[in-house]
N, C-alpha and C positions, 0 to 999 in steps of 0.2 A: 516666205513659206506660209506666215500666219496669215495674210490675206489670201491667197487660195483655198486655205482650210475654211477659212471664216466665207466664204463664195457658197463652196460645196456644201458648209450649213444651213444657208439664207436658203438654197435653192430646194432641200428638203425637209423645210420648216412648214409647211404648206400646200392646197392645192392637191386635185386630183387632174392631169389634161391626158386623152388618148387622141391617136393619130391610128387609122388603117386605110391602105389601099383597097379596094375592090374591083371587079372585072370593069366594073362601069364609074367607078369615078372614085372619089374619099368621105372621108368621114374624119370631125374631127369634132373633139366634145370634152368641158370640162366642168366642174362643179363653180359655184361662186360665191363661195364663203374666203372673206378676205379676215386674216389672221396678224395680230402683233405679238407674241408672244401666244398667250393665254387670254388672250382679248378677240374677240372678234368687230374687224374695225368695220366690215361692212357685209350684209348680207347676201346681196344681188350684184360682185364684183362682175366685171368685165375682163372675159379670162380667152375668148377665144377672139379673133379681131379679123374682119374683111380685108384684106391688101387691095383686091381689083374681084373683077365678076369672075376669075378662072382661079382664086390663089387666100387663103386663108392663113392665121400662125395660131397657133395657143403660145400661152406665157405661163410660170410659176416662177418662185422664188421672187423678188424684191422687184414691188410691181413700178418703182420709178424707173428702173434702168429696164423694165421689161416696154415700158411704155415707149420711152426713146428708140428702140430699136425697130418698136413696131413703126413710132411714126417715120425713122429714117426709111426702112424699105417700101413703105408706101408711099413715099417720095419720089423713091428712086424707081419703085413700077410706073407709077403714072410717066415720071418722065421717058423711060423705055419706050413705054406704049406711044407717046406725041412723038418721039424722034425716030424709032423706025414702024412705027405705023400696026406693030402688031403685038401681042399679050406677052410681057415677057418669061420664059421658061422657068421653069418651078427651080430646075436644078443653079440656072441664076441665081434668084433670089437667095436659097439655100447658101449660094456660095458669099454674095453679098454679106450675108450677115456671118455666118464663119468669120469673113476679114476683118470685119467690126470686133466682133466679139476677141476677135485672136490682137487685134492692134492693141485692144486697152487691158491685156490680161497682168500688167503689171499693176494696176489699178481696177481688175475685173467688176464686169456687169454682172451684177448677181442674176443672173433670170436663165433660166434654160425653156428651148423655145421648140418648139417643131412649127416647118412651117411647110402646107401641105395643098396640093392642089390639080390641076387637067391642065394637060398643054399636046399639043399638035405629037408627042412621045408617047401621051395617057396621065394613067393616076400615077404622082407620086407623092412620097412621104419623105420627110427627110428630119432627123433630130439631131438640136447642138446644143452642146453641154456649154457651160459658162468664160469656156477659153477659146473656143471656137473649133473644137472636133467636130465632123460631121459626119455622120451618115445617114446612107436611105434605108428605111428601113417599110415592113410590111404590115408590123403591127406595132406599136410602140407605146410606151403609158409614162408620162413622169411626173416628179410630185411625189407627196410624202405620202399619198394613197393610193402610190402606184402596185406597192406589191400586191393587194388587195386586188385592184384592177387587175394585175396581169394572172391576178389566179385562176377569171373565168374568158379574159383570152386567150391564154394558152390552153384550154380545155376546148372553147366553142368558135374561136376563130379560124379558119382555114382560106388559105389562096383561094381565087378564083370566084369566089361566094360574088353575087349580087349587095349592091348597096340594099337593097331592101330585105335579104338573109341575113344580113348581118348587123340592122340597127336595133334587134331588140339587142344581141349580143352587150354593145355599145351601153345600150339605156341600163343593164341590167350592173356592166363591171363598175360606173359609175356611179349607180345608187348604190353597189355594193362598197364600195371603196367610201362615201357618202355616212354609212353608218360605223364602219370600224375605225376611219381617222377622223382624230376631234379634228383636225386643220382642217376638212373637209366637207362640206355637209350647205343645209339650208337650200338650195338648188341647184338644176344644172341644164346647161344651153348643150343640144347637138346640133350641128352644123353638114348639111351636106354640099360635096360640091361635083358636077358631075357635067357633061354638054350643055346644060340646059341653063346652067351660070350658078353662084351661092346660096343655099337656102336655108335657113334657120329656123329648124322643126316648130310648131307652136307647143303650148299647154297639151292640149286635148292629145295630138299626135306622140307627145312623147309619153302620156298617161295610157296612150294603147300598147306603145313597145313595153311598157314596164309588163303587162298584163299579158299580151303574146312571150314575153321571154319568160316568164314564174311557170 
């Protein structure tokens, strides 16, 4: 029972990461201030991560067992894609790591992940907690700066919105989450992914969403 407890601590110790669908593809974006306590052990962490050109994940909570899972499912897409020849399905992957996650929850991977992306179905999003629960979900924030975040998603996000209506949303609940959690802060990567394959907003790009969203 103490290591689950001690799991569900690690994973909201830290970290700001949101996940939403859109009519035309996703969006997935998290801050990169890496956290040991009351330490900030790195500034410009690596918090959102490519799988393939159609499929992204963000990570929080304990970035070693966040990093294994990412490299097992990017493993296991590449492989997909060489053995039957085509991108493998987000709702896969999703499920992939679930079984990971749920095989070692007697010994749990501290990390809670969303991993989110476009397949031959559309956009989906999909979040799992550190046992391997899963769902899809539309709009999603986690991390210790998430209630923060979800204070101006649930205000300005709505179904159906354009990837391009909804990334100042995006850039705004992130800087906002950014200044109210110390765990969170110093910067942050948006990530779009849509037909067109992965894209990882620049400087300039995301200093205009801050400015179109205020």
């Amino acid at each position: 029972m103490s290591q689950n407890n001690t799991a569900s601590q690690l994973v909201l110790k830290g970290t700001t990461t949101i996940g939403v669908v859109c009519k035309d593809g996703v969006i997935l974006a998290s801050d990169t201030r890496v956290t040991m306590g009351y330490y900030v052990a790195h500034k410009f962490g690596k918090k959102v991560y490519k799988i393939d050109d159609h499929m992204g994940m963000t990570i929080a909570g304990t970035v070693a067992d966040a990093q294994r899972v990412v490299d097992i499912l990017t493993a296991n897409a590449h492989l997909y894609k060489i053995n039957l020849n085509r991108p493998m399905p987000i709702s896969s992957a999703a499920r992939l790591v679930a079984n990971l996650l749920f095989s070692a929850r007697y010994v749990p991977l501290s990390t809670q992940v969303l991993v989110g992306g476009v397949d031959e179905t559309g956009p989906h999003v999909y979040n799992l907690d550190p046992y391997g629960s899963l769902t899809e979900e539309k709009s999603v924030s986690t991390g210790s700066g998430s209630p923060v975040a979800y204070g101006i998603l649930e205000d300005k996000y709505r179904e159906g919105l354009t990837i391009a209506e909804v990334l100042p949303t995006i850039a705004k609940a992130v800087n906002a989450a950014m200044k109210r959690d110390v765990a969170s802060g110093n910067n942050y990567n948006i990530i779009v992914i849509d037909e067109f394959g992965y894209k990882e907003l620049s400087e300039e790009e995301k200093s205009k969403l801050l400015k179109a969203g205020s």
